[in-house]
C-alpha positions as CSV (number, residue, x, y, z in Angstrom):
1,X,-46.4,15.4,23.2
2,X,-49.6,17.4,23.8
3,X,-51.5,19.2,21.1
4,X,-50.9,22.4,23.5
5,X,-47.3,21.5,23.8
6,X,-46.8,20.9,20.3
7,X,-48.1,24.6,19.6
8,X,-46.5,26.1,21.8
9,X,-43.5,25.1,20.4
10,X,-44.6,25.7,16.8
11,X,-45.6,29.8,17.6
12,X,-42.7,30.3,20.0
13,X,-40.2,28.1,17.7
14,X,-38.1,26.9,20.8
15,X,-37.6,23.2,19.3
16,X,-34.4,20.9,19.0
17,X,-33.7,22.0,16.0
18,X,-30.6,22.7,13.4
19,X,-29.9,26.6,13.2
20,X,-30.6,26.9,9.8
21,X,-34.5,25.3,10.2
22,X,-35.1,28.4,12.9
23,X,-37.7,31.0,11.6
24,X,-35.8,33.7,12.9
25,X,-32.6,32.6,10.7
26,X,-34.3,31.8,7.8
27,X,-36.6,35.1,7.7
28,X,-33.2,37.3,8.3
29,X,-31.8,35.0,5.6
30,X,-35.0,35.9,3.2
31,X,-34.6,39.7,4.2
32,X,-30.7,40.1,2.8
33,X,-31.9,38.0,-0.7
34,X,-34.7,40.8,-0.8
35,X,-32.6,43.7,0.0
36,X,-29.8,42.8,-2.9
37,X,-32.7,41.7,-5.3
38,X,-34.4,45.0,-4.7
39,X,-31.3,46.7,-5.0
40,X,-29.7,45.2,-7.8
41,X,-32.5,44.7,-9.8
42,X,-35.4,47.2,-8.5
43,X,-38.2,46.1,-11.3
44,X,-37.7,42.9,-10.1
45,X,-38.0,43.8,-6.5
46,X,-41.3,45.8,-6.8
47,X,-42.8,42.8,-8.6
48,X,-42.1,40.7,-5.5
49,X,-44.7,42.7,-3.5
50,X,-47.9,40.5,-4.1
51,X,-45.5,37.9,-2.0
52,X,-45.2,40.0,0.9
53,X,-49.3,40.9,0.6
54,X,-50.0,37.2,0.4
55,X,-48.7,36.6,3.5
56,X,-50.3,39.7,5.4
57,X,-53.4,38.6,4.1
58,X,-53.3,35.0,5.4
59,X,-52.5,36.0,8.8
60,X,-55.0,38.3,8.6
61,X,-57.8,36.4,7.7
62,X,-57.1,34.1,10.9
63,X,-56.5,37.4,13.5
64,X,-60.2,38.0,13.9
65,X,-61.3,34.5,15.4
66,X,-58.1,34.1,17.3
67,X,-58.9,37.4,19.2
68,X,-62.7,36.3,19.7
69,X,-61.8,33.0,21.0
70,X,-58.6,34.3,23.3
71,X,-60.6,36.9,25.0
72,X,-63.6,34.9,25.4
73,X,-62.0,32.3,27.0
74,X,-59.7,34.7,28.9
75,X,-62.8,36.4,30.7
76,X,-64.7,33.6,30.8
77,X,-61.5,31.8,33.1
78,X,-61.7,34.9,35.3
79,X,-65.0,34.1,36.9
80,X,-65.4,37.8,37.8
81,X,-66.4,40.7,36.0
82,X,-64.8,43.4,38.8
83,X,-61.1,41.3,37.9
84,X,-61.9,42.0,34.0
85,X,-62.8,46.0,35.2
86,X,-59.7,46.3,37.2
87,X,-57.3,44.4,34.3
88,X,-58.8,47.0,31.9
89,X,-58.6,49.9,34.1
90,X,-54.9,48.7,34.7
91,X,-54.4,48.8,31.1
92,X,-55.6,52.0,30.0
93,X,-53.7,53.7,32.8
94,X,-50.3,52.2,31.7
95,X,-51.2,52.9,27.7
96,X,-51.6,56.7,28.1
97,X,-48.9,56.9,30.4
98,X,-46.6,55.3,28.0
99,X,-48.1,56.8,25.0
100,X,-47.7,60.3,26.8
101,X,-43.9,59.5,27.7
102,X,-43.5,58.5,23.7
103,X,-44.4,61.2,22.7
104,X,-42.7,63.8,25.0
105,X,-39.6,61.9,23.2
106,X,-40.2,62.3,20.3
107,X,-40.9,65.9,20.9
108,X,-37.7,66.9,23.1
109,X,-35.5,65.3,20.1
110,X,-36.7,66.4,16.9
111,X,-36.5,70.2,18.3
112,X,-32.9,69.4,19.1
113,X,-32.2,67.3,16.1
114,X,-34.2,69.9,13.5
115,X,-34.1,67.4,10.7
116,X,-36.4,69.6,8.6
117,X,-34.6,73.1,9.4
118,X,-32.9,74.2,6.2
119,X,-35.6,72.8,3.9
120,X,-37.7,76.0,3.2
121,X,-40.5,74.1,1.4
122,X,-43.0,76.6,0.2
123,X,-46.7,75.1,0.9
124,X,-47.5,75.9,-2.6
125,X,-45.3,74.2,-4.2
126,X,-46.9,70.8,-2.8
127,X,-48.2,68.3,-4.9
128,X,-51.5,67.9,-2.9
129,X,-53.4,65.4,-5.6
130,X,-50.4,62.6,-4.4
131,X,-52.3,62.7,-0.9
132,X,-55.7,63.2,-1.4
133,X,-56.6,60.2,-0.7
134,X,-55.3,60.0,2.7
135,X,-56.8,63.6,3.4
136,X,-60.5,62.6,2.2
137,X,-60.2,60.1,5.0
138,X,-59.6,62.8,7.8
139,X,-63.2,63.6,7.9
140,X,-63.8,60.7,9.4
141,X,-60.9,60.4,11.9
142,X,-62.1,62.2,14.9
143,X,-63.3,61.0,18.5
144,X,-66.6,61.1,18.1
145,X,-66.2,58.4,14.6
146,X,-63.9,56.4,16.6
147,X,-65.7,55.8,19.4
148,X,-69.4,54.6,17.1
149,X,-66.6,52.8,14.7
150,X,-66.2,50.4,17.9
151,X,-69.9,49.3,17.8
152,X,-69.8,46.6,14.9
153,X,-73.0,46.4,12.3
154,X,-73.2,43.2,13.0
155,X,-71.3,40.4,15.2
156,X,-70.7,38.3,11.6
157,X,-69.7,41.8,10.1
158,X,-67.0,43.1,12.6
159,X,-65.4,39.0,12.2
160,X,-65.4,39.6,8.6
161,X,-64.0,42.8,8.4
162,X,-61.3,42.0,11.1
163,X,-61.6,45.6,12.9
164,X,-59.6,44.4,15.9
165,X,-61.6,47.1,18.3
166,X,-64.4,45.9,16.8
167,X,-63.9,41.9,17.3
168,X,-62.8,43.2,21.3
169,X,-65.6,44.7,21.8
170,X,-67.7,41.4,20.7
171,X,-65.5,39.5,22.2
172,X,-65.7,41.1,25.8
173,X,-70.0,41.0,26.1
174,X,-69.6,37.2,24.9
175,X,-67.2,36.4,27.7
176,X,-69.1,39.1,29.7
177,X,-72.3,36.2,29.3
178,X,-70.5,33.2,29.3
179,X,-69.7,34.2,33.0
180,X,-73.2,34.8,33.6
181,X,-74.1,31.4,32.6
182,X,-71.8,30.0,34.9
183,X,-71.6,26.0,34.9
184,X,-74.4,26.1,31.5
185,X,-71.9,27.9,29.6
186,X,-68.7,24.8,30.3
187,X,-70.0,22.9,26.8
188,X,-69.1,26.0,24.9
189,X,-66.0,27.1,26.5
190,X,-65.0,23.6,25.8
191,X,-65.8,24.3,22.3
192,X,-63.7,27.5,21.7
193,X,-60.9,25.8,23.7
194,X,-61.1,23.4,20.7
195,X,-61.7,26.3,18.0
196,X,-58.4,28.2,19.4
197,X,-56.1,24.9,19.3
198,X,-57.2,24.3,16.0
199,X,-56.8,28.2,14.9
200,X,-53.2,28.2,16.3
201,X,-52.5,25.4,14.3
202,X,-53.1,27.0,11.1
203,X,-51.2,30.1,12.3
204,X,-48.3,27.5,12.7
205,X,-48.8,25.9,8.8
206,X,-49.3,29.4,7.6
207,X,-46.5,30.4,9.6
208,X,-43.5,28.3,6.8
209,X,-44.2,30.7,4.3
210,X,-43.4,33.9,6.6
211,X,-39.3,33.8,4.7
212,X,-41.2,34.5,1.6
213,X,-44.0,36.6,2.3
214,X,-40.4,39.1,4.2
215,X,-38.6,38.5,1.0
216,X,-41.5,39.7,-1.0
217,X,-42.0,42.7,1.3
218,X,-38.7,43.9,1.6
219,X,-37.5,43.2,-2.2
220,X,-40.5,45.9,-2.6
221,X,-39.5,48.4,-0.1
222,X,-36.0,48.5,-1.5
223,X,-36.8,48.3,-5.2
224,X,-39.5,51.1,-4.9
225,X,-37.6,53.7,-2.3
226,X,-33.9,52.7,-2.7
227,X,-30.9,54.9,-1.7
228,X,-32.9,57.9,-3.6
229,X,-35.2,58.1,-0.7
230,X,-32.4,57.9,1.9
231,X,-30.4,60.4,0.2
232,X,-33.6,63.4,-0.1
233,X,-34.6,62.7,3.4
234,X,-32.0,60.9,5.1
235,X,-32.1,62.8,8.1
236,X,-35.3,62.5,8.8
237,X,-35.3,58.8,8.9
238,X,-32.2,58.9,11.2
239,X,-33.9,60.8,13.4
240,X,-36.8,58.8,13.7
241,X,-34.5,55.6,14.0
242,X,-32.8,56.9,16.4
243,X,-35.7,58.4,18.6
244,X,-36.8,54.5,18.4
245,X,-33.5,53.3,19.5
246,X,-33.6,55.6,22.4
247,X,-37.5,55.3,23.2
248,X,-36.2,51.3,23.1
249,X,-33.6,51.6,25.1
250,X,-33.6,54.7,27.5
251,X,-37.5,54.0,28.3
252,X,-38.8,50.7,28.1
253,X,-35.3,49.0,29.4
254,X,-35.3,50.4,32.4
255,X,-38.8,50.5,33.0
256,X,-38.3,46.4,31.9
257,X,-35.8,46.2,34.7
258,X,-37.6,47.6,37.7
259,X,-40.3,44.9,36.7
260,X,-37.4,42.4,37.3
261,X,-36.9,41.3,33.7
262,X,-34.1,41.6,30.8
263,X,-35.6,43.5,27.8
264,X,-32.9,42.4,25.8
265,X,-33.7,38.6,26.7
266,X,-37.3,39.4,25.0
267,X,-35.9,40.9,22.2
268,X,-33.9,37.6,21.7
269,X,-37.1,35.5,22.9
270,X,-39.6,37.7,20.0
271,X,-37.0,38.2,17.4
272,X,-38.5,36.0,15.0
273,X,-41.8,38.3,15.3
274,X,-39.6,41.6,15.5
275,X,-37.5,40.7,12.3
276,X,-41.5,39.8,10.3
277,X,-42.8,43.2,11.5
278,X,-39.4,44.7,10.3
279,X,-39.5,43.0,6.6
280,X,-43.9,43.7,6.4
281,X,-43.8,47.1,7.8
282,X,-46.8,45.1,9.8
283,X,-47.4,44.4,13.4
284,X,-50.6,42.5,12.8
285,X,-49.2,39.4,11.1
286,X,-47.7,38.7,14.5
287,X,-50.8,38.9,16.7
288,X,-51.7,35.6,16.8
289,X,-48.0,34.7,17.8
290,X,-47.9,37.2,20.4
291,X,-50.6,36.0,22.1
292,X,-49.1,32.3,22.3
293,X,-45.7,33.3,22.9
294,X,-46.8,36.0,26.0
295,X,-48.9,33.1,27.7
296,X,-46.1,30.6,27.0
297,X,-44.0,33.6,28.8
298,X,-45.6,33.4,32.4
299,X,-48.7,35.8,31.4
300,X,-52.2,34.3,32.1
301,X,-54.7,33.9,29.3
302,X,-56.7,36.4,30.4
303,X,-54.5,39.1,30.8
304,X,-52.6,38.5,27.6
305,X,-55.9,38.0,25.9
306,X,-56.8,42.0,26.9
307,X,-54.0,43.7,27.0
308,X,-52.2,42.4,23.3
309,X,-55.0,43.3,21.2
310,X,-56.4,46.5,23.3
311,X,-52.5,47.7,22.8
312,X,-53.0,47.3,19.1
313,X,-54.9,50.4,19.2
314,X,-54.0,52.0,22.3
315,X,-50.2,51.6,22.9
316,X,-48.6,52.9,19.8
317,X,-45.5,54.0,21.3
318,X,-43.9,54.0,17.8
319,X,-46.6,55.5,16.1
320,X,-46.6,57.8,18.8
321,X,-43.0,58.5,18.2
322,X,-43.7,59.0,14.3
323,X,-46.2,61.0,14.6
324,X,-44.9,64.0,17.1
325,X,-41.4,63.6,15.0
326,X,-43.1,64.0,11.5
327,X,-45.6,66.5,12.3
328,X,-42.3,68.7,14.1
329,X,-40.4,67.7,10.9
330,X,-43.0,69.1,8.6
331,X,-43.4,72.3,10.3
332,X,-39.4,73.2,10.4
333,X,-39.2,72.1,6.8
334,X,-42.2,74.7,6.0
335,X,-41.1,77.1,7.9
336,X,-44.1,77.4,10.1
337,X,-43.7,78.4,13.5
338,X,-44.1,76.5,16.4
339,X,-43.9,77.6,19.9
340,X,-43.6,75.5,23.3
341,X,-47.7,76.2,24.0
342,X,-48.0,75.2,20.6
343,X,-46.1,72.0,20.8
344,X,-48.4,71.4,24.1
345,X,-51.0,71.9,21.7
346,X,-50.1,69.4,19.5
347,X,-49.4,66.6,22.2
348,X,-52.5,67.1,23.8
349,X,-54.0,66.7,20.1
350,X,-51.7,63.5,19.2
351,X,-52.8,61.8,22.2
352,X,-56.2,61.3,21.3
353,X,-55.4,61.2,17.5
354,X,-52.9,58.4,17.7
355,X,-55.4,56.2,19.9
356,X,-57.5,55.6,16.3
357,X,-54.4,54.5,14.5
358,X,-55.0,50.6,14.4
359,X,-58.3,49.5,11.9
360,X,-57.9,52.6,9.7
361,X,-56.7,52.4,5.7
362,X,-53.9,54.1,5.4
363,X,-53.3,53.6,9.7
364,X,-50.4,56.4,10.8
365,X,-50.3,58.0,7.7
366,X,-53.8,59.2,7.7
367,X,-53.6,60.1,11.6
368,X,-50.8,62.5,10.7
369,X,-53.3,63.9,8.0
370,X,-56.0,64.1,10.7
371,X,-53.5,65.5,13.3
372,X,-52.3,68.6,10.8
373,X,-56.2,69.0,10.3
374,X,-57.0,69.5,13.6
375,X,-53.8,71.5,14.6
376,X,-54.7,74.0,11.5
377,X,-51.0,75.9,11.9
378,X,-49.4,73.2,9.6
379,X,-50.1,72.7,5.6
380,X,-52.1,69.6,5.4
381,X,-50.5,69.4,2.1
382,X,-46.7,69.3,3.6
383,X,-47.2,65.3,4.3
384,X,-46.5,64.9,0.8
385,X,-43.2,65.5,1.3
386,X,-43.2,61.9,3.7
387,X,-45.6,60.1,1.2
388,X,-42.6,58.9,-0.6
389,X,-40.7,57.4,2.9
390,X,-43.4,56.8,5.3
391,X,-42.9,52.2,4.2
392,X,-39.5,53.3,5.6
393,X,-40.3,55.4,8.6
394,X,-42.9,52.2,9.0
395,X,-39.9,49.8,9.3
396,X,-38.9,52.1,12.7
397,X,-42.3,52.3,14.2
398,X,-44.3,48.5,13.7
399,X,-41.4,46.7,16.1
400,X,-41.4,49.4,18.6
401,X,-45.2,49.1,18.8
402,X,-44.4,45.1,19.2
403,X,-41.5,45.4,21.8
404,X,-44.1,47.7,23.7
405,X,-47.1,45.7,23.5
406,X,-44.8,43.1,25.0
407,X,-43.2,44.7,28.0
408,X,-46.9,45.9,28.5
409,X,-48.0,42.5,28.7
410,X,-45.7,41.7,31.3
411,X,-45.6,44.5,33.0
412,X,-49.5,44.5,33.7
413,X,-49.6,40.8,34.3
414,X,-47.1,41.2,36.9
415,X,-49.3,44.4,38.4
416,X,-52.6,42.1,38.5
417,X,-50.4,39.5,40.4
418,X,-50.8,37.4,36.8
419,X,-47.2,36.6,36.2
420,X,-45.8,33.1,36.5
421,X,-41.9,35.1,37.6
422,X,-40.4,31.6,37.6
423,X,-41.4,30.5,34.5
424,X,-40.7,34.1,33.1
425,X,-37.1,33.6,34.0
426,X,-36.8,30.4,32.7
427,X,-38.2,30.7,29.4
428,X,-35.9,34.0,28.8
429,X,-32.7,32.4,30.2
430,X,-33.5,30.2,27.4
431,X,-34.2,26.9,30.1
432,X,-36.5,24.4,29.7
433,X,-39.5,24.8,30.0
């Protein structure tokens, strides 16, 4: 067996194996353990969250090289810098079109569900101090930040810090060169070719220890928010579940099935990345998965490499969805009013807001912040009244940005004529390969 073979079948976990030894079972078998330890015995639970953080943080650690050497060898392979401009163009079209559409969900059902109507939360009664620290950051969340926040300090820097923007932009001049070199830059291609294997490798090993890092993760979740949480806001969160479900199911199924594919079958094929996103509240431990697992789909290199981590910023549909849905929520349960210009208003502000979500501390919760900022109408202090569910609105939101980074992928690989259809169907009809 190949080196390539044999990590191919380590990220995407398609092996002869027993069911039990599958990452998928084992992860969902980890999740229930954390759920009845959390629940049972909640002290106990929130001390299992440096397990969950350990694992974040070892993925993490490898995302930023991964991405460099993907994309890098992605444009590099494409031998053309007008097919890298028309892949990007491509991208960004289908992002704010999807983002827009997300939205516009999210919009139409929390003024029919009115989870916050009833409410009548007076704005001074808010414990503003609890979300200070997510408001200090709002200064800083605005177009003009974003876009300079792109431009690294230094190439070193922006590979340390793992700002995923960052690292993209890097990564795009260095395969923007490498082309440029032509047959002089082969030696080093070779090299990162090398780099990558051996990158995807440790993703693999680090990979065993994903049941524990979900145990740790959702033990804390439960033992910190239990059924108290559920109870005081309860409808919210089923609202916001359900706008998922629909967004899911209404939106990118049939959108998957024009494209002639089964977005059930890739739920099935990226469950084991759906179910760690679920139990982390964290789409980013997944990346470097995503990436193999997409190729391994059909998707050329090249367009995977653009389009997975440029949608980690840029096609949010479930931040989207959060976002419109709290910030409706929040005015109904403050009484504020909102009209259907003002709602226009607000969409046309989330749009560019929830571009900026990925890379920032705090990611949707301090957009929402920066969002009330900007709209003015609605207390800034009101997102206190989320602060103490926003982990579990995060449980809704993370695998609906995955599931849509993913029928992205394949949707734009199929529009640049970058989709191996054959191989697509196979690998989702569960086939060999």
């Amino acid at each position: 067996m190949s080196t390539d073979t044999f990590h191919l079948r380590s990220i995407s976990g398609r092996g002869r194996r027993s069911w039990y030894k599958q990452l998928w079972v084992q992860v969902l078998f980890a999740m229930v353990i954390g759920i009845a330890v959390g629940h049972y015995y909640p002290a106990a639970g929130q001390s299992m969250q440096p397990l969950g953080d350990a694992f974040i943080k070892l993925i993490r650690m490898l995302i930023a090289p991964i991405i460099f050497c993907t994309v890098v060898l992605g444009i590099a392979k494409m031998d053309d810098m007008s097919k890298v401009g028309r892949v990007a163009i491509k991208t960004l079209i289908y992002f704010e079109v999807m983002t827009s559409i997300a939205l516009i969900v999210a919009l139409v059902i929390v003024n029919l569900w009115q989870p916050g109507v009833g409410m009548n939360v007076q704005a001074s009664s808010l414990d503003a101090g609890s979300v200070k620290g997510y408001v200090d950051q709002t200064h800083a969340h605005g177009i003009i930040p974003f876009l300079m926040n792109i431009i690294p300090s230094t190439v070193v820097g922006s590979l340390a810090e793992g700002n995923i923007l960052q690292v993209l932009f890097i990564s795009v001049i260095f395969g923007s060169a490498l082309i440029a070199l032509g047959e002089h830059g082969k030696p080093l291609v070779n090299i990162l070719e090398v780099a990558s294997n051996v990158l995807f490798g440790a993703v693999a090993i680090v990979m065993w220890a994903a049941p524990l890092g979900a145990f740790g993760a959702i033990a804390f979740t439960v033992g910190k928010y239990g059924a108290g949480a559920l109870v005081s806001l309860g409808n919210l969160l089923l609202c916001f579940y359900v706008t998922c479900l629909i967004f899911v199911f209404l939106v990118l199924a049939p959108l998957s099935k024009m494209c002639g594919f089964s977005l059930f079958k890739l739920m099935r094929y990226i469950r084991e990345e759906i179910l760690i996103c679920f139990a982390t509240t964290s789409s980013e431990v997944v990346l470097p998965r995503m990436l193999k697992k997409m190729e391994n789909l059909g998707c050329k290199s090249s367009v995977v490499g653009l389009v997975i981590p440029t949608g980690y910023s840029f096609n949010l549909d479930g931040t989207c969805l959060y976002l419109a849905t709290v910030c409706v929520f929040l005015a109904q349960a403050t009484n504020t009013p909102l009209d259907m210009y003002q709602q226009i208003g607000l969409l046309a502000v989330l749009l560019l807001t929830s571009k900026g979500a990925a890379g920032v501390a705090g990611a949707a919760f301090v957009v929402l912040a920066a969002t009330l900022s900007t709209v003015g109408s609605i207390p800034v202090a009101s997102v206190a009244l989320v602060l103490g569910v926003h982990r579990l609105l995060a449980e809704g939101l993370v695998p609906t940005n995955l599931i849509g980074n993913a029928v992205a992928t394949i949707i734009i690989s199929k529009w640049e004529g970058a989709l191996d259809k054959d191989r697509l169907d196979r690998v989702l009809n569960g086939q060999p390969e």
